[in-house]
N, C-alpha and C positions, 0 to 999 in steps of 0.2 A: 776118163774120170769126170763126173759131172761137176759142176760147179754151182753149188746151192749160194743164191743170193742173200745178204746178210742188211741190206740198205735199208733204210728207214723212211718212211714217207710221210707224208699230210693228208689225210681225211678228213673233210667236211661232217661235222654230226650234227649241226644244226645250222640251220639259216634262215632266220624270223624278221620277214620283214614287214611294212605296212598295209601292204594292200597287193592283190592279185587279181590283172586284171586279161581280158581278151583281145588280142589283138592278130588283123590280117598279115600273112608275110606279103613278100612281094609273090612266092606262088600260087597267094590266093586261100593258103591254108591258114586255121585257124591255130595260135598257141597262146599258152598263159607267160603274163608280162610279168614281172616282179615290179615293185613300187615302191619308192621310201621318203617321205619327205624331210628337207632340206631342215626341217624344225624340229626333228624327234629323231632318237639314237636309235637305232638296229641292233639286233646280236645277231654276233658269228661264235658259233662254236668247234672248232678244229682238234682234230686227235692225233697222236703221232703214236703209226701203227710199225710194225713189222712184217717182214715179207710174206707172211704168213697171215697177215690183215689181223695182227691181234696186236691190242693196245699194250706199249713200253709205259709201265706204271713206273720203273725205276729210275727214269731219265728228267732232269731240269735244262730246258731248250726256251731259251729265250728268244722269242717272236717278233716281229712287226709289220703293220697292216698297212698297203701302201695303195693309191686311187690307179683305177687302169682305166682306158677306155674300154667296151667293148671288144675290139681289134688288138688289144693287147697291149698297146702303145701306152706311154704313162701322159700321165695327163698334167701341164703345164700351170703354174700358179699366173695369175693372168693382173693379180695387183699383188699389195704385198701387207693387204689386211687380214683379213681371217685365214686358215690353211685350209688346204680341199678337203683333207680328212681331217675330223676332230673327233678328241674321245682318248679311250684307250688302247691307241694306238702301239704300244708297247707293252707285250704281254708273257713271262714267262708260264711256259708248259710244265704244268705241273701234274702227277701222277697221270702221266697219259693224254692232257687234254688240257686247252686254253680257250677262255671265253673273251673275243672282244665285245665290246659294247663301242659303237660308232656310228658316226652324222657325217655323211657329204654335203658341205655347204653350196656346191656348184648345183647348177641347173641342167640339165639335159636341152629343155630350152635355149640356155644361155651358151651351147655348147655345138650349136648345129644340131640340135637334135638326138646325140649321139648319147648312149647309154653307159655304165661303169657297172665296171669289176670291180673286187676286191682281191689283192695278191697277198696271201701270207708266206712268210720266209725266214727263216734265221736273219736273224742281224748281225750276224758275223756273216761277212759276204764271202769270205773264202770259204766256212763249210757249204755257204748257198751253192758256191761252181762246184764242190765236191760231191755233195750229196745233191744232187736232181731233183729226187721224190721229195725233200723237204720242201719245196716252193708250189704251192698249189692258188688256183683263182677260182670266185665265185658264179654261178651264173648272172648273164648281165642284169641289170636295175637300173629303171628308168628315176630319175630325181626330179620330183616336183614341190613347188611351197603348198598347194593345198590339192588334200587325198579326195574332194571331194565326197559323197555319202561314205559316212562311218560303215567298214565291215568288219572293223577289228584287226586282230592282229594275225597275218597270217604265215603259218608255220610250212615250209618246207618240208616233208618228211624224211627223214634219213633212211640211206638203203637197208634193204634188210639185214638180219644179222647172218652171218656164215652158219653154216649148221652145226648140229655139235657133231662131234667126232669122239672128243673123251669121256669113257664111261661116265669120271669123275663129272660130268656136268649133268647127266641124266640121273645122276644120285640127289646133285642137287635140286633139281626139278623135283623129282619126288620129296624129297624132306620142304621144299617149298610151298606143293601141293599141301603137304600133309598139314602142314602149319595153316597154310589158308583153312583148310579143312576145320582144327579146331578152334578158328577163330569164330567161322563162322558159325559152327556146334552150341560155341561158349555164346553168341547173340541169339541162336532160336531159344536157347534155356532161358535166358533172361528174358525175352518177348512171353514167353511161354509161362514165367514166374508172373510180369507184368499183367498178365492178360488176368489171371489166377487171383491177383490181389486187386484187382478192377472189377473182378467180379462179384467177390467180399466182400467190396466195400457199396458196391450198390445193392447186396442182398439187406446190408445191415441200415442203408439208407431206406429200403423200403420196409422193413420194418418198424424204424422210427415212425415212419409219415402216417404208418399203419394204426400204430401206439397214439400218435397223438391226434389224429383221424377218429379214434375208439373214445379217448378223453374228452375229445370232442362232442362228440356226441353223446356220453353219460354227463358232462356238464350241463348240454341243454334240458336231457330228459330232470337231473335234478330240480332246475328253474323251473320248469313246467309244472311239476310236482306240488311245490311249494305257494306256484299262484294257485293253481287250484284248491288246497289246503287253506289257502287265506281267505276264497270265494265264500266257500262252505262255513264256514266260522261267522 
């Protein structure tokens, strides 16, 4: 008898950090760096999925986000002023999913060079040894004080979504469709209306100009009239 898996685990669904940049390895190939400076907060966004890769909307898992090296190793406070990681570093998961917002105040520089992770995990450390899939890390990020030329903020994309399988979700795609549909119906009408009353209103504009264009010109022919009328006299 087979034994279907029931455990729960940690997914990454976003990870926006400051800048992305190119860097060689040591085989000479080319990969993109991650980047964050030591003066502006990151978000991580993490899901707690089911074995099934679908999000546990009904669970409250209280989280926390802790400094790794690279290499996996935790990373030592080296004075005993600011902490390596700041921010909101304690975060319960709520229908499905937690957002940290956080700042690595260490330097990579200051550091050997050496890059960080981020670990999230239950803060209960016994279900952390129980449950496995609950502890998951980020790809590493280089820490520097200044990003250099502004690119913005750049997002990591999350993996694709699983396909569907339940009718129930290809129903919803169509009544989603549909809704797009007359939304977008209900805006060419109003453009449509728009466009109808734009056109009315310039017919009735050049009408006017027309009218007063005609006055115009029956008040000069009057003037004219009238000097003449006074020559002859």
């Amino acid at each position: 008898m087979a034994v279907v898996p029931t455990g729960r685990r940690l997914k990454i669904l976003e990870h926006r950090v400051h800048k992305v940049e190119m860097r060689t390895k040591e085989t000479g190939e080319q990969e993109e760096e991650l980047v964050v400076s030591n003066l502006r907060p990151f978000t991580l966004k993490v899901g707690v999925h089911d074995h099934l890769d679908q999000p546990i909307l009904d669970c409250s898992l209280p989280l926390r986000a802790s400094l790794l090296y690279e290499n996996g190793l935790p990373v030592k406070q080296t004075s005993t002023s600011e902490p390596l990681l700041v921010g909101e570093t304690d975060v319960v998961a709520l229908q499905g999913a937690a957002t940290f917002k956080l700042r690595i105040t260490s330097l990579s520089s200051h550091r050997d060079k050496q890059r960080f992770r981020i670990q999230v995990a239950p803060q209960d450390v016994e279900l952390q040894l129980n449950e496995g899939g609950l502890c998951i890390v980020t790809d590493p990020m280089k820490s520097v004080t200044k990003l250099g030329r502004a690119t913005g903020s750049a997002l990591m994309p999350p993996p694709p979504p699983p396909p569907l399988n339940d009718p129930s979700d290809y129903r919803q795609n169509d009544a989603l469709k549909r809704k797009y549909a007359d939304i977008l119906e209900s805006q060419a009408e109003q453009l449509r209306t728009l466009t109808e009353t734009q056109q009315h209103i310039q017919r009735e504009l050049q009408s006017l100009l027309a009218l007063a264009h005609q006055r115009a010109l029956n008040g000069g022919a009057s003037v004219a009239t009238r000097r003449t009328a006074g020559v002859g006299i």
